[in-house]
C-alpha positions, 0 to 999 in steps of 0.5 A: 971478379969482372967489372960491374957496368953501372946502369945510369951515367952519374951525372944529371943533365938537363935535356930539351925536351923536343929531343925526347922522343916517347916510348908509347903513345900518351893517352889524353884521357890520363890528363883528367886523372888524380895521379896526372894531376898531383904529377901537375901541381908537383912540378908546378910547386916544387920542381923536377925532384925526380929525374927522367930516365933516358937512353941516347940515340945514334946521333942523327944527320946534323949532329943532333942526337934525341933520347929515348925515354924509358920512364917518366911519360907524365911527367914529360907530358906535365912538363909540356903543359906548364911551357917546359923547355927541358928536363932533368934525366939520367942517363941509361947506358943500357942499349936495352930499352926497356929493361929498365921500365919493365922494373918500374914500380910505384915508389917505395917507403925508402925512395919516397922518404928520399923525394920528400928531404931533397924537397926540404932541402931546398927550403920547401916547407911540410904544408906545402908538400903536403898540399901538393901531394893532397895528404895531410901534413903528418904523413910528410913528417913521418915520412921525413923521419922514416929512418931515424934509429935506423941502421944505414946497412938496413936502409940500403938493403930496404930501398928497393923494398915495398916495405909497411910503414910500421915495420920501420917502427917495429926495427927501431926497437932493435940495436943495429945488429939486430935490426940487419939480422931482421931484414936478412931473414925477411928477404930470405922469406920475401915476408916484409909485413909487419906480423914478422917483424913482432915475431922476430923482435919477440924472440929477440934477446934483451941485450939486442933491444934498444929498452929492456924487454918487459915482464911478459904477462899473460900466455908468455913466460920465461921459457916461452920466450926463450924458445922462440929465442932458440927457434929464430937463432937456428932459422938465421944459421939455417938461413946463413947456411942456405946463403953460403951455398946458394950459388953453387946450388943454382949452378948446379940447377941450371947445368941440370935444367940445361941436360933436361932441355936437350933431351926434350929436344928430342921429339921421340923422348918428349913424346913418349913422355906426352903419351905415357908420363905427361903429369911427370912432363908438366912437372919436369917444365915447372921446375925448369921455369922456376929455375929460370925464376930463380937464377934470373932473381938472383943474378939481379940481386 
């Protein structure tokens, strides 16, 4: 197997800040907004906990070189009001510069839960945090404690997951083995909620729960249960099998999609279809992109 270039240098570095150079005009108007203003009051508070994401340039005439910033506009900007003279950033070593803020989201759970313990690691009490971020202090808390009973496996197949709070809640009523069997088919089924989640722990046998199940009541009996057992075992071999022979499958789909785009590249064949076949055509170009969807999630997987 080819060695995997890794995205980000390992080390963070502090850069002045007249040496990032943005990618895109700030917009004064964001200054008066909530989201720029918790940015403000967390960096005057607490600190950078969140490095900045940058690429180098060429080194200019002088042996100056400058950095282009791929994510973390206010808080570059935030940083110069408060008189800043440099920033935390990692730095890309993807000559692409915005491969990486294309992919930028809002934080979820995991990395959240992260931001909030490098910040009590440094001393910084719950109130304050909480006072800074405008929520109430019970939220810190559980953000702090958001993987605990959590196998380490499953918090790092989540941590690039947006992911309900309540899942976790619901995972931790699993052994560790069960637990990453759950998350598994939830990312074959993309369904992170947390409906799923109650269904598979109540097809879950009792030896795989941290407490024994209680006597089911109402609708659910004994034979109920074990049927959703039996269901939820041939939907994971299912999946696993799906799994085992997915590469090969979307080999098989892209050389086919591959066949496909070189016939239409001849102009009589694709309008002979346009003419006579035109729902087949539309149909034959949806799947091709799903195809394309399909091999470009997977290559990031």
């Amino acid at each position: 197997m080819g060695h995997v270039k890794q995205a980000f240098e390992q080390h963070v570095v502090a850069i002045p800040l007249t040496r990032i150079l943005p990618t895109r005009q700030f917009d004064k108007a964001v200054q008066g907004s909530k989201k720029y203003a918790s940015i403000l009051s967390s960096i005057r508070e607490l600190g950078m906990i969140e490095p900045l994401a940058v690429h180098p340039q060429p080194v200019a005439a002088g042996g100056v070189s400058s950095y282009i910033l791929l994510d973390g506009h206010l808080r570059l900007e935030a940083l110069k009001e408060l008189g800043g003279v440099d920033a935390l950033c990692l730095i890309s070593t993807d000559d692409e510069g915005f491969t990486y803020n294309r992919q930028i989201n809002r934080l979820t759970p995991i990395q959240e839960h992260k931001m909030i313990m490098a910040a009590l690691k440094k001393g910084i009490e719950p109130a304050r945090i909480a006072r800074v971020l405008g929520v109430n202090v019970d939220r810190i808390r559980q953000r702090q404690n958001l993987l605990n009973g959590i196998a380490p496996e499953v918090a790092e197949m989540l941590k690039v997951r947006m992911i309900a709070h309540e899942v976790f809640r619901v995972l931790r009523k699993m052994k560790p083995m069960r637990q990453i069997e759950t998350v598994e088919m939830m990312i074959s089924a993309n369904c992170f909620t947390q409906n799923y989640a109650q269904m598979v722990l109540a097809a879950t046998r009792p030896e795989m729960l941290v407490e024994e199940k209680k006597r089911p009541t109402g609708d659910a009996n004994a034979l109920d249960i074990a049927r959703m057992e039996r269901e939820m075992e041939n939907l994971q071999h299912d999946y696993k099998q799906v799994e085992d022979t997915l590469g090969e499958t979307m080999l098989v789909l892209v050389v086919a999609k591959g066949y496909l785009l070189r016939i239409l590249r001849n102009e009589a064949i694709a309008g002979y279809l346009q003419r006579h076949h035109a729902d087949l055509l539309e149909e034959l170009l949806s799947i091709m992109e799903a195809v394309s969807s399909d091999a470009r999630h997977l290559e990031r997987e």
